[in-house]
N, C-alpha and C positions, 0 to 999 in steps of 0.2 A: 619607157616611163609612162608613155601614153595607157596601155594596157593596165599598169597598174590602178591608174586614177580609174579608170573607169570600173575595174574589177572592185575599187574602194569603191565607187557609187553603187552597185548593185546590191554590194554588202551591207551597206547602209539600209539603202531604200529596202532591202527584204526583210532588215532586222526592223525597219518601222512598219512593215507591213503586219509582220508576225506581233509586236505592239498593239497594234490598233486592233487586230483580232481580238487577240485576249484581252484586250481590254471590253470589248463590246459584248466577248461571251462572260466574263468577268461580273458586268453590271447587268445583265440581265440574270445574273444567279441572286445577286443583292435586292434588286426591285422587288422580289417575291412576285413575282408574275403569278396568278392562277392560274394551272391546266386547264383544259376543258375538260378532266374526269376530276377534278374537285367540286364535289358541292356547294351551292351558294351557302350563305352563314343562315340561320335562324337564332332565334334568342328565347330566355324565358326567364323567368323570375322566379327565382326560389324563396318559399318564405318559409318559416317554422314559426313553433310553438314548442317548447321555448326557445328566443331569438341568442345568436353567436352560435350554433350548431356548425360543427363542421361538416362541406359540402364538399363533394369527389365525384369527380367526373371520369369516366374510363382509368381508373385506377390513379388519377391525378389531382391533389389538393387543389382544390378551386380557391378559399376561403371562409369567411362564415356567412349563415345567412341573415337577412335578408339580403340575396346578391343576381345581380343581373348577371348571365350570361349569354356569351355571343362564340356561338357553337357550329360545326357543320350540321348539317341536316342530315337527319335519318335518326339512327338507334344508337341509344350510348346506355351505358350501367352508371345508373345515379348510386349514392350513397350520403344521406346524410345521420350523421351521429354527434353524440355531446355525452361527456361522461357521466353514470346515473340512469341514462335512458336504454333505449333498446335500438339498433342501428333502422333507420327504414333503408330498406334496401329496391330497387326497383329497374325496369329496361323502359326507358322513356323513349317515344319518337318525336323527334323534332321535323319543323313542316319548315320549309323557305316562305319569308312573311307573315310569318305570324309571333305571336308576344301571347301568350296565355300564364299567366300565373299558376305557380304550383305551390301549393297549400299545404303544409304536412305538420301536422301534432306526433309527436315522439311520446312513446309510452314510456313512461319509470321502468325502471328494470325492480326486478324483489329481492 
């Protein structure tokens, strides 16, 4: 009877060992921890002429402009468009710390 109790505590104690594991590798997948091959964030400021244009980031609806974003650094495919016009299309580099404005008049389309 002896052997069983204790055969029950090990079962225990390994089933909360194997708990607390996954729970610790668990919440570090939720924290969103940074790697250290992700780049720090930059940002920029998109404006137009004319304003509510739709803005696209790496093939992704951002919203309209004028709109901050807070982006990784390096090279992404802008797009901004609004119906009527002509799309601006462009390869922007973004820098870690800095905020420069981006300025863009949309042509009519004919």
């Amino acid at each position: 009877m002896k052997k069983e109790n204790n055969n029950k505590k090990y079962l225990i104690m390994g089933g909360l060992l194997l708990l607390a594991v996954l729970a610790v590798l668990f919440s570090t997948q939720l924290t969103g921890k940074v790697s250290k091959n992700t780049p720090p964030p930059a940002s920029i400021q998109i404006n137009s002429e004319p304003t509510n244009s739709d803005v696209w980031i790496d093939g992704t609806e951002k919203g309209n402009t004028p709109k901050l974003l807070s982006l990784d650094s390096g090279e992404h495919y802008l797009v901004v468009s609004r119906v009527g016009y002509e799309d601006y299309v462009d390869t922007i580099t973004l820098t870690t710390g800095r905020n420069e404005p981006l300025n863009i008049v949309l042509v009519p389309s004919e």
